[in-house]
N, C-alpha and C positions, 0 to 999 in steps of 0.2 A: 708593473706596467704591461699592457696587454699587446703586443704587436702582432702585424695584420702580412701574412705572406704575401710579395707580390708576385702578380699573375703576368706574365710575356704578352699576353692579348688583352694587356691596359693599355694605357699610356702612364707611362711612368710620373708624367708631371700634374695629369690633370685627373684620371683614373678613370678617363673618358673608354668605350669598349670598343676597340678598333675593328670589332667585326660588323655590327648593326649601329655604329655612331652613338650608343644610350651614353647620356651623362650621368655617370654611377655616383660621380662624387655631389651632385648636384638631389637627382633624384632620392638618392641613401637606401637602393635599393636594386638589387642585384638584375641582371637581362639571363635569360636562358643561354647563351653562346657559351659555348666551352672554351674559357680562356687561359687554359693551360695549356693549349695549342699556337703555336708559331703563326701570327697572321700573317697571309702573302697575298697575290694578287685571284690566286683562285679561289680562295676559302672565306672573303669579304664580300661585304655588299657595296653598294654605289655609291652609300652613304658618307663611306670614308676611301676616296681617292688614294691615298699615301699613305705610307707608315712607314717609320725610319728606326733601322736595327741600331744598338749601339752598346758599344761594349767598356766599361768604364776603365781607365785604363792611370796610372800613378803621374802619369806625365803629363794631364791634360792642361789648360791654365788653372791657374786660383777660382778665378770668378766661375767657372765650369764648375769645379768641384763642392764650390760653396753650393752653387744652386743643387745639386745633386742632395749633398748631406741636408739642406732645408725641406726637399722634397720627401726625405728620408725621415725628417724630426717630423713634421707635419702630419703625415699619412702611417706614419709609426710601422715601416715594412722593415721585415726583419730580414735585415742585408747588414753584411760586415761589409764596411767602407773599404777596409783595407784588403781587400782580395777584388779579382778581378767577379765580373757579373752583368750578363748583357739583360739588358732591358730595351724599351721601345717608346718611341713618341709618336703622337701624333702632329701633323705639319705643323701648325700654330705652334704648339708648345715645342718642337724643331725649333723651329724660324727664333724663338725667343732664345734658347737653349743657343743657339750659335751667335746669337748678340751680346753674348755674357765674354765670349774671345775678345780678348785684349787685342792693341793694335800689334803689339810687338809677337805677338803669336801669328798674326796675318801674315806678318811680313816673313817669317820664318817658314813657314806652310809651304807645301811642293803641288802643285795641281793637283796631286791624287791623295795627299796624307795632311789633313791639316789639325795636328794636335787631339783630332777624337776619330778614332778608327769605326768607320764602317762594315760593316760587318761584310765578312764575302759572300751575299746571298744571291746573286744572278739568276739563281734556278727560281728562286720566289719570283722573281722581278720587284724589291722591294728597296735594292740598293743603290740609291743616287748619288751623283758625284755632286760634292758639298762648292764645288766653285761654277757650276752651270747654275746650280739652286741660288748663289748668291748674287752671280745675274741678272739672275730675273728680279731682285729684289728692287723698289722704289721703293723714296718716304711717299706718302700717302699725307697728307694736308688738309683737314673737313672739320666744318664746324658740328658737332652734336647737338641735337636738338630731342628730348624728351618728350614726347604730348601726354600727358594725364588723358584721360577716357574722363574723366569728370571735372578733374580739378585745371589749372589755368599750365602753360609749358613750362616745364621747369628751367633755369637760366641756362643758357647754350654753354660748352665747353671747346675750347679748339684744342684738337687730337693730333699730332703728328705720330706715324709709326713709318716702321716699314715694313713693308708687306710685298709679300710674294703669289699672295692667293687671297683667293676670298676668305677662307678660313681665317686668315690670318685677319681678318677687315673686320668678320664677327665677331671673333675672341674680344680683341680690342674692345668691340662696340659692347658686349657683353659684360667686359670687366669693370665698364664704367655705368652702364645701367647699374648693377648691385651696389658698387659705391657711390653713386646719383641719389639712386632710390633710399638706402638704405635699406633692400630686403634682399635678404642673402640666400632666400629659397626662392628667388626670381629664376625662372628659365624660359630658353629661346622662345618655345611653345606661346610663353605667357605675351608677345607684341612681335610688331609689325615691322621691320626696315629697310626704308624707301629712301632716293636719294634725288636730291634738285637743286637746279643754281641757286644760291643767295639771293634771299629778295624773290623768287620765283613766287607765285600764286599754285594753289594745287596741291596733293599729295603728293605727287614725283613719282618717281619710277623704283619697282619694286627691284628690292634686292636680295636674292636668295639661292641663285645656281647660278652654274658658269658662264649661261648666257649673260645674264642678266650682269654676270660681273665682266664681260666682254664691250657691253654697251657702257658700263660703269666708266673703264677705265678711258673709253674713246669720247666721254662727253667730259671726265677730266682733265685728259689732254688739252682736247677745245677749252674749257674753261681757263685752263694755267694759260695757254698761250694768250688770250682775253686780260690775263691781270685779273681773273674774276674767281670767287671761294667757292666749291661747292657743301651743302650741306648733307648731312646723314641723320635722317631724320627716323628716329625710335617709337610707334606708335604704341603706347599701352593698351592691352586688351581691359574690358569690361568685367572685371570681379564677380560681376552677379552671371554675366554671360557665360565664363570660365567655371562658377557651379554647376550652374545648369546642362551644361556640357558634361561636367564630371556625373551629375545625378542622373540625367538620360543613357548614358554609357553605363552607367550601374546597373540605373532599372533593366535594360535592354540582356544587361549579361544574366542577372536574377531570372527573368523571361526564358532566356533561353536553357540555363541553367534547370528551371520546374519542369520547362518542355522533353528536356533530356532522362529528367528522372522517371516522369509518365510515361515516355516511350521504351526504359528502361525497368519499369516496376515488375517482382516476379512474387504472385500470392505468395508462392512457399515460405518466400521469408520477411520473417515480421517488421524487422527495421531493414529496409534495403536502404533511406537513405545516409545512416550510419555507414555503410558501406562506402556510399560515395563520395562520402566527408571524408 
């Protein structure tokens, strides 16, 4: 069996690249970042906000350690379970990662140590206190709504999570588009999502950065305190749209590509573009 070394500037549960956001395990293709390097808050882009050190330790709960070893059988990273070994998550797969803590581990927890050690990384600014993160958390309550680009809306699903971020609102939405759709090389790229009261007329309001998840959370408010649902509604992009995209971005690199070799071309030598292959 072939195993696959993991790299500190993944995320260890989804193998998403904590430095530029790329979805490796989505995409099956590697991003240029060097991710043998420790992400922290200077050496990221905008793209990924947070990243959570964590160091796996014998005493953590059951349900902890299971999801750890599945993440391990899955991705086939070659880590001996039974020694210690720090790795990294990104928020979302975080936020799920400490809803696997049993109740009786809650309750045992000190403000500062609760069952999975944080790494003491201060100097990064990358180390959060797991009882302010679980603060901020609410369930989150939304109907799902799928729109086909051609075909008719697929049957709406209601999603409860809890959620502390928007990350945490698209994962969810995400992990149910692939299991909706049934296409498991579905990504973010490929649609659209917007969110509006029930019964609302309209597209709704787009969701996709912190503002937008700022207005989110203040027209859910209003909506809960109302007795009224709101929806999350997933627009599918246009298949034929999303080639043409792909094959204009082609052509366009091809173009530039000839362009570089003619302003590169030297008589002397006979295959220069050998060279530049």
């Amino acid at each position: 069996m072939t195993h696959n070394e993991y790299l500190i500037g993944t995320c260890f549960s989804c193998k998403k690249c904590l430095y530029c956001g790329a979805e490796l395990s989505i995409q099956k293709k590697m991003c240029l970042c060097d991710k043998t390097i420790k992400p922290h808050k200077n050496n990221r882009t905008d793209k990924v906000r947070n990243v959570f050190s964590r160091i796996l330790k014998p005493d953590l709960p059951p349900k902890q350690l299971e999801y750890i070893q599945e993440k391990i059988n899955y991705f086939k990273y070659s880590i001996n379970f039974n020694t210690e070994f720090k790795f990294s998550f990104y928020s979302a797969c975080n936020s799920a990662f400490q809803r696997k803590k049993s109740k009786t581990a809650l309750k045992a927890s000190t403000s500062h140590n609760v069952d999975i050690e944080l790494e003491n990384n201060l100097e990064n600014n990358i180390s959060i206190d797991l009882d302010e993160k679980s603060e901020a958390e609410q369930i989150i309550s939304f109907n799902l709504m799928i729109k086909s680009s051609t075909g008719p809306t697929l049957p709406s699903k209601w999603v409860e999570i809890e959620a502390s971020s928007l990350d945490d609102i698209l994962a969810c939405v995400h992990q149910y588009v692939v299991k909706l759709t049934g296409d498991k090389e579905i990504m973010h790229s490929d649609y659209l999502v917007s969110y509006k009261p029930e019964k609302a007329e309209g597209v709704g309001t787009q969701l996709m950065d912190a503002q937008d998840y700022k207005k989110f959370l203040l027209d859910y408010k209003k909506l809960l305190d109302k007795k009224k649902n709101i929806v999350i509604l997933v627009s599918l992009k246009k298949k034929k749209q999303k080639r043409k995209e792909i094959s204009d971005s082609e052509e366009s690199n091809d173009e530039e590509v000839s362009v570089r070799k003619r302003k590169k071309a030297v008589p002397k030598v006979d295959d220069f573009s050998a060279i530049l292959q």
